[in-house]
C-alpha positions in Angstrom: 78.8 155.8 -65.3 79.1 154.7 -61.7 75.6 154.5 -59.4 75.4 157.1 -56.7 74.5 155.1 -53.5 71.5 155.8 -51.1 71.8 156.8 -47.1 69.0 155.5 -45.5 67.8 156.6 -41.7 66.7 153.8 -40.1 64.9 154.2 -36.3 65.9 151.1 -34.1 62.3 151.6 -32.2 61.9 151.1 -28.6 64.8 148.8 -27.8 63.4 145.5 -28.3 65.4 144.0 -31.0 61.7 142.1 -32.5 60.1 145.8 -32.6 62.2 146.9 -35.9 59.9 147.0 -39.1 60.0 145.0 -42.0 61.6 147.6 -43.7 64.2 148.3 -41.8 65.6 144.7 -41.4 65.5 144.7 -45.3 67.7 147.9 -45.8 70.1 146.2 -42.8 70.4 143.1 -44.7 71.5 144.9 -47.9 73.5 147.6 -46.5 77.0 148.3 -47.4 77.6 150.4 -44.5 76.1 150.4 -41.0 76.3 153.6 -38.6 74.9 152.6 -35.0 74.0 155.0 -32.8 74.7 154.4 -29.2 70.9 153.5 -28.1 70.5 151.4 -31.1 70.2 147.7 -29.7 74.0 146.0 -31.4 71.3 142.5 -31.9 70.8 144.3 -35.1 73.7 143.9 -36.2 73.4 140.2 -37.1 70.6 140.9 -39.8 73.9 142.9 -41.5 76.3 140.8 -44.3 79.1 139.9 -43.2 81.1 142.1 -45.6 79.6 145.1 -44.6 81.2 148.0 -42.5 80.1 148.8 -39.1 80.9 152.1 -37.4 80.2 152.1 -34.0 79.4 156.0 -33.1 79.4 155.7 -29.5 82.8 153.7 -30.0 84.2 156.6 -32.0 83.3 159.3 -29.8 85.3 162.0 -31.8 83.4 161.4 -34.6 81.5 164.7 -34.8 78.2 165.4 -36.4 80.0 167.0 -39.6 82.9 164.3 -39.9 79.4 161.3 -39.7 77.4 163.9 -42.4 80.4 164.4 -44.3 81.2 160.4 -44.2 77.4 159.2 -45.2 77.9 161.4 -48.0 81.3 160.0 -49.5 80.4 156.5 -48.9 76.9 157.3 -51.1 79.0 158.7 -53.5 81.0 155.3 -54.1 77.5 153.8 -55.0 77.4 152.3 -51.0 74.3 151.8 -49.3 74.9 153.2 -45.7 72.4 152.8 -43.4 72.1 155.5 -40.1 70.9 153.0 -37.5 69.5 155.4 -34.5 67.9 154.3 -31.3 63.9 155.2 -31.5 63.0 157.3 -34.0 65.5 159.1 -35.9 63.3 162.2 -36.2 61.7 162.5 -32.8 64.7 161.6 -30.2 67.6 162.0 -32.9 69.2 164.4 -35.6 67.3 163.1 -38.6 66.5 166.3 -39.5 70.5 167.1 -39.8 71.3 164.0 -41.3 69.0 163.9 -44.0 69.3 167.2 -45.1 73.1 167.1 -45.7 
């Protein structure tokens, strides 16, 4: 029987790169799947593998909050880890609330 993945919200903090917490750079560095938000500093991206997907949201502007819910999910459920990289914190200044409860 195949794994079911995980979707992780991650908060990018404040904007300085050096501010994200220990935890987060780990789930980065094993992620299968990156989602960056617009105000999410792209200097995270080099604590990502190299084989992992990146989808740039505020590159793919059609990408509506359903179609991202509705993609976290179906990437989880190839046994992906997906990590939701917002700017800040993700339940504060973003849609955490949405996202996790898809």
């Amino acid at each position: 029987m195949k794994t079911k993945g995980t979707v992780y919200l991650v908060g990018a903090g404040p904007g300085d790169p050096q501010l994200l917490t220990l935890r987060g750079a780990d789930l980065l560095r094993r992620a299968d799947v990156v989602i960056l938000d617009a105000l999410a500093s792209r200097e995270l991206l080099r604590l990502v593998p190299s084989t992992a997907e990146v989808i740039e949201r505020s590159r793919a502007r059609d990408l509506s909050q359903e179609t991202l819910n509705a993609l976290m999910i179906e990437r989880a459920g190839r046994g992906q880890t997906v990590v939701r990289l917002k700017g800040g914190d993700p339940y504060i200044f973003g849609r955490g609330g949405e996202e996790a409860g898809s």
